[in-house]
C-alpha positions in Angstrom: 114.3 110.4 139.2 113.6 111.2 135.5 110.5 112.6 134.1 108.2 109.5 132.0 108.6 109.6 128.5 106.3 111.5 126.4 102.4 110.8 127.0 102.5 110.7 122.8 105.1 108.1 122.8 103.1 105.7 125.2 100.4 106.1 123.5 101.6 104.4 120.1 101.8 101.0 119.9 104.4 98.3 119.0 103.8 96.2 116.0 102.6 92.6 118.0 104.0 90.9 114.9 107.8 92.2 114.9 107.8 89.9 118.7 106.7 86.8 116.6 109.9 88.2 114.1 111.8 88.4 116.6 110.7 84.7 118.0 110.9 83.4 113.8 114.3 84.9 113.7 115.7 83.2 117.0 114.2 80.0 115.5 116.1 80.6 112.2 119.5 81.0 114.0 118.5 78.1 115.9 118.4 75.9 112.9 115.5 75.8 111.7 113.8 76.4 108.4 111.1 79.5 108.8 108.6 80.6 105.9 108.5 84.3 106.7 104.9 85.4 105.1 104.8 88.4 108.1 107.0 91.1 106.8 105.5 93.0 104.0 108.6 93.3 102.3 108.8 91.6 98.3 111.0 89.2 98.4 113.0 90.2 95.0 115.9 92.4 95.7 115.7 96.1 93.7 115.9 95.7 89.8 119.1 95.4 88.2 119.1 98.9 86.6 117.9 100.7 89.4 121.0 99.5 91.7 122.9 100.3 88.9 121.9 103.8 88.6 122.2 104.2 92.5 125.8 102.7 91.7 126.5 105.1 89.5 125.0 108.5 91.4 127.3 107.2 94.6 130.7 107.1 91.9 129.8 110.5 90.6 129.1 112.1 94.1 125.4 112.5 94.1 126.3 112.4 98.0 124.9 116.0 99.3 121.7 117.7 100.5 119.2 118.1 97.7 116.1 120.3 97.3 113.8 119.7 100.0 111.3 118.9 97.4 113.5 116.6 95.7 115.8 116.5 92.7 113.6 117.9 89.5 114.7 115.1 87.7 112.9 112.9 89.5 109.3 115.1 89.8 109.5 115.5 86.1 109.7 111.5 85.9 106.8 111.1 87.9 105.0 113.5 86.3 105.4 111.8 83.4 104.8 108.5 84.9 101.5 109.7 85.8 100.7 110.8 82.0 101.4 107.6 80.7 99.7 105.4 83.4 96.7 107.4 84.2 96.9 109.9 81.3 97.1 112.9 83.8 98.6 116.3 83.5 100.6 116.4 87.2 102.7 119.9 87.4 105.7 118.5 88.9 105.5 121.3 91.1 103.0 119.5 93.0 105.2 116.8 93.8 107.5 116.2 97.0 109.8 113.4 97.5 110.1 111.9 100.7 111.8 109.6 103.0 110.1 106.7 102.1 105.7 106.8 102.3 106.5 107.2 106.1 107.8 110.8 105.1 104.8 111.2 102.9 102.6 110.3 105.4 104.3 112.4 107.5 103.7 115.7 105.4 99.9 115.2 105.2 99.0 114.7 108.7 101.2 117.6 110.0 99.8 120.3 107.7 96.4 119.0 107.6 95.6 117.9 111.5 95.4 120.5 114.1 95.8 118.7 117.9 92.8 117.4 118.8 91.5 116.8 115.2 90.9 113.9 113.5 90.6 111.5 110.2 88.6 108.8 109.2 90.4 105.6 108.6 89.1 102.2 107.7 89.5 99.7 110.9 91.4 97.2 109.7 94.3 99.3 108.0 98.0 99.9 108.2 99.0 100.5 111.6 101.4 103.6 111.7 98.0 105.3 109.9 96.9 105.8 113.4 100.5 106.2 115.2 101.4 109.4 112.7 97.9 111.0 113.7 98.4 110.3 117.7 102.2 112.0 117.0 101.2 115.1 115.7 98.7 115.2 118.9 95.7 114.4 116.1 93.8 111.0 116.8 92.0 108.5 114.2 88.0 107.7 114.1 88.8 103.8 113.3 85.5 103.2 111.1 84.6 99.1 111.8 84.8 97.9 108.1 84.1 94.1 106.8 83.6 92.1 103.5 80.4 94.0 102.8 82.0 97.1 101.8 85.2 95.3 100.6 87.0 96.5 103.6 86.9 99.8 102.7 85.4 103.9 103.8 82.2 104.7 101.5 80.2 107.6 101.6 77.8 106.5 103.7 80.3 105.5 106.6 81.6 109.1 106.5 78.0 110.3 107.2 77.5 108.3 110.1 81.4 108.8 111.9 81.5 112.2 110.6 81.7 114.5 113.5 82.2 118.3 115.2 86.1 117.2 114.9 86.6 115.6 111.7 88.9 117.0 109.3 89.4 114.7 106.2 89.4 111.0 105.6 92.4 108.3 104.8 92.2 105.4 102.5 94.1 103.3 101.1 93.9 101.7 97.4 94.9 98.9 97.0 94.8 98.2 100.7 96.6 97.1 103.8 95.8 94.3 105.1 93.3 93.4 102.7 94.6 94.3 99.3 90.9 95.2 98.2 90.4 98.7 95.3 88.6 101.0 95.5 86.9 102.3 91.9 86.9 105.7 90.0 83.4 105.3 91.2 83.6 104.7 94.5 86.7 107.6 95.4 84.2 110.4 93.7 81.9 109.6 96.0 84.0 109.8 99.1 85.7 112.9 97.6 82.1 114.7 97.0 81.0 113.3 100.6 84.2 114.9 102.2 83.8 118.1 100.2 80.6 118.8 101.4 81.7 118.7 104.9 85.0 120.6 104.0 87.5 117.8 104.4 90.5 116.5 103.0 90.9 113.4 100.8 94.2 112.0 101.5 94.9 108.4 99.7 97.6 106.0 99.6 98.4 104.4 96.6 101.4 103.3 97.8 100.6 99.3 96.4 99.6 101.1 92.3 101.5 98.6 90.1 100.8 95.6 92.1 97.4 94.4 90.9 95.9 91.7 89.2 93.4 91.3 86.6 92.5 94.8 87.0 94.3 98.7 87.1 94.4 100.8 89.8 92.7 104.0 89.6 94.1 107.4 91.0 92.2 109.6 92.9 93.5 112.4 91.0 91.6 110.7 88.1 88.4 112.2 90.2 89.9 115.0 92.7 92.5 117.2 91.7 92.7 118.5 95.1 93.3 115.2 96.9 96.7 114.8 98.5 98.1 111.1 97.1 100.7 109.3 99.2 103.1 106.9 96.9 106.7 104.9 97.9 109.2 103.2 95.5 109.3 100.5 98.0 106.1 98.5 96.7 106.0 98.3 92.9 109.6 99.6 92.4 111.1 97.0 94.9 112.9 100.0 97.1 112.2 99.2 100.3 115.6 100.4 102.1 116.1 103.0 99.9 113.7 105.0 101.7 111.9 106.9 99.0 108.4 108.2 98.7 106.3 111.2 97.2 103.8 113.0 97.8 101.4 115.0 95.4 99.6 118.2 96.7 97.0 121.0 95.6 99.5 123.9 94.6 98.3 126.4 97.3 99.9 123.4 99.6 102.7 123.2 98.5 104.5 126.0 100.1 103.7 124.8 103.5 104.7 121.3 102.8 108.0 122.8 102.0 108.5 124.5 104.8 107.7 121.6 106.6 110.1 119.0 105.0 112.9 121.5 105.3 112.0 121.4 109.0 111.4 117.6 109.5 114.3 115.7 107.4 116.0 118.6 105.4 115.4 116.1 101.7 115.6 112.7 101.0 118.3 110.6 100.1 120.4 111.9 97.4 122.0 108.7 96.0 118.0 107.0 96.0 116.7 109.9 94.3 119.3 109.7 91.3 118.7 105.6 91.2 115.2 106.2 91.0 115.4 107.9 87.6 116.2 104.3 86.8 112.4 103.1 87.6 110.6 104.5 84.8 112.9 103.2 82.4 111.7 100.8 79.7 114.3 97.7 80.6 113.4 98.8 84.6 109.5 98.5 83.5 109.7 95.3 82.2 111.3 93.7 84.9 108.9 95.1 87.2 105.6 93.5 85.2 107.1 90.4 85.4 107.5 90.3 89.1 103.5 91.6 89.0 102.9 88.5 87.1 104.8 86.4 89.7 102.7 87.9 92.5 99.8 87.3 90.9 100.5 83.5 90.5 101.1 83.8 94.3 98.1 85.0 95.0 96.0 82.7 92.9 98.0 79.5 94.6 97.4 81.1 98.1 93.9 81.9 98.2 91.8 78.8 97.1 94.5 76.6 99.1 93.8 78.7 102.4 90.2 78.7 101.3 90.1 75.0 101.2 92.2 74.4 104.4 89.2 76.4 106.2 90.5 79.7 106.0 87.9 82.7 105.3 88.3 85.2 102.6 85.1 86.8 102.0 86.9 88.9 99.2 89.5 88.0 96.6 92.5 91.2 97.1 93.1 92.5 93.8 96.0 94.4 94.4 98.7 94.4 96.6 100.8 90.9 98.0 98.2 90.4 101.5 95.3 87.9 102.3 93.2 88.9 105.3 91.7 85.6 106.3 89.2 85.0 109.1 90.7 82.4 111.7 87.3 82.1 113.7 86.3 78.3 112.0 89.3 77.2 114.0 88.8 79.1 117.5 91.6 81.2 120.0 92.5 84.2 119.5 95.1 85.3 116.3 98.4 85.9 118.2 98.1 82.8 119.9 97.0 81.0 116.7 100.3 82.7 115.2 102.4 81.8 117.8 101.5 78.2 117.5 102.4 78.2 113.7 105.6 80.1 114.7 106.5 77.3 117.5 105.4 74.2 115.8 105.5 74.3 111.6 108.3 77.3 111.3 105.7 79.3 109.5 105.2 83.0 110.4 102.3 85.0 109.4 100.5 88.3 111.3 98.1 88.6 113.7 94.8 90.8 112.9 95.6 92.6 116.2 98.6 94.9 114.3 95.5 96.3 112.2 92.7 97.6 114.1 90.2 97.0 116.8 87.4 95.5 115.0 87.6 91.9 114.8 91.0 91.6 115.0 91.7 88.7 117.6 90.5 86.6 114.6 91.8 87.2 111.9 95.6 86.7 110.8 97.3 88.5 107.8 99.1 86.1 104.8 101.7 87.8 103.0 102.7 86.1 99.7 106.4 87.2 99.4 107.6 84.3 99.1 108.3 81.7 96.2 106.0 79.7 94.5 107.4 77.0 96.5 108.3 78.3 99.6 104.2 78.9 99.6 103.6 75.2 98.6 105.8 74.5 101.8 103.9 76.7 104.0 100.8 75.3 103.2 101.8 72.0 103.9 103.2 73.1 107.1 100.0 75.5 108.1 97.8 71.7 107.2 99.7 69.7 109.6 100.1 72.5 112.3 95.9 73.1 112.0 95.9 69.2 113.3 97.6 69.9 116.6 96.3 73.2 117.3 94.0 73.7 120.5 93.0 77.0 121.6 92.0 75.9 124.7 95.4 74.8 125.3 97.0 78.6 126.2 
């Protein structure tokens, strides 16, 4: 008899939503008309200019292995990216490109988290946060976080959860689920809280570009030492390009090097080359006005959830997710899911993919969809409220 798989690979969970895709999909071949607000995928395809460059880079052979760092094209863009947005001074030396901000993510917990170790992460956050620390035999100290710290780690939470085998904190900003910022403010005082315990900051800031009313700070703004995690798959509309960065203290970088040669050799060639096309002006353009689309989204979404009974104790301001409290309505949120799923075509995510602490009621909204398709879903999620029972299952 063969040996069990690995005790690591047990460990990690499946996402509970992709069985309610999978459910949503079988409906759609079926015949019916689903509203996919589950997958947080935008819904507009790459901008025209970028598939043109990747076009392009394919026709003139940009086909081979590149620098396990990346192309320096592409660091050099960034780095200038990061003068212009932030008005920072990034050596693109510090700056890896990745397979997507899995790769990123990837990176930072291997160099940083010896077996047995582990980070801080805010409970609810992204899923495969956790799963990438269990895999590289680390482990995560969920942190229970609600509306009264907008979601997210403060200084004061890393005092109480800090212990003997912390090594560094991650947060996320704008977040996952929640899509709530953290301030210049608020990331020097985790950064000075971790630094006197002699941890690392890590940060994603994979969701920059895609907030409303208000910018995004970097940590770097505040911590030239944090490690920053980024994708072209948010903001930039790459999602199956599979491209990411990461930016790293210098003395870093050589072991991250080391490391990426080791893991996935580089990242895709013909994606890096397109992605020279993303920091074009035309590219830039197109981009803000799919921000401003999102944000119309968002501002139909949330009173309409609100006012169908929904809690959102506070308004995202970045990213395309509403976290909303389910408990006015009773059952648990993969049944409540599963209802919409079954009887109004309308899939959205259970709190359960996101963390321990009061997950079984909540349920995650993403708005990639159209304007209209979210008028449709409401309707839907109004008449499906009517007949659910969660006594019923």
């Amino acid at each position: 008899m063969a040996q069990p798989y690995s005790a690591r690979s047990r460990a990690i969970e499946p996402f509970h939503v992709m069985a309610l895709l999978a459910r949503a999909n079988q409906l759609q071949i079926d015949g019916h008309d689903v509203i996919h607000l589950e997958i947080g995928e935008p819904d507009f395809t790459t901008a025209p200019p970028i598939i043109a460059a990747g076009q392009a880079a394919l026709a003139e052979g940009h086909t081979r292995y590149t620098s396990a760092r990346g192309i320096p094209a592409l660091r050099e863009a960034i780095s200038r990216f990061y003068a212009q947005r932030y008005q920072l001074n990034i050596d693109p030396e510090r700056i890896l490109i990745t397979p997507g901000g899995s790769g990123a993510l990837l990176l930072a917990t291997s160099l940083l988290v010896d077996p047995g170790k582990h980070w801080l992460l805010a409970d609810p956050g992204y899923p495969c946060n956790r799963h990438f620390l269990r895999l590289i035999e680390g482990a995560a100290q969920l942190v229970p976080v609600g509306p009264d710290v907008r979601y997210q780690l403060t200084p004061e939470l890393v005092e109480r959860y800090w212990d003997k085998d912390s090594v560094g904190a991650l947060v996320a900003s704008p977040a996952n689920p929640t899509g709530t910022l953290l301030s210049a403010d608020e990331l020097a005082g985790l950064s000075q809280a971790l630094k006197r315990r002699g941890g690392h900051l890590v940060v994603d800031e994979i969701y920059h570009g895609l907030t409303y009313g208000v910018d995004a700070h970097s940590v770097l703004e505040v911590d030239d030492e944090a490690f920053v995690l980024n994708s072209f798959s948010k903001y930039f509309g790459m999602t199956g390009w599979r491209l990411g960065w990461l930016v790293a203290p210098p003395a870093a970088v050589p072991e991250l090097e080391k490391l990426a040669q080791n893991l996935y050799i580089s990242a895709p060639s013909m994606a890096q080359q397109a992605a020279l096309a993303c920091f074009e002006p035309q590219t830039l353009e197109i981009l803000e006005q799919r921000r401003e689309e999102f944000a119309r989204r968002r501002d139909f979404l949330l009173p309409a959830l609100r006012e169908l009974g929904f809690k959102i104790a506070v308004e995202p301001e970045g990213a395309f997710y509403l976290y909303a409290d389910i408990s006015a309505f009773g059952g648990d949120a993969f049944a409540f899911c599963k209802h919409f799923i079954e009887t109004e075509y309308v899939a959205f995510t259970p709190g359960n993919d996101f963390g321990r602490f009061q997950a079984h009621q909540h349920v995650r909204f993403a708005y990639t969809q159209s304007l209209e398709r979210l008028q449709q879903a409401v309707e839907r999620i109004a008449r499906g409220l009517k007949t659910w029972n969660p006594h019923a299952l």
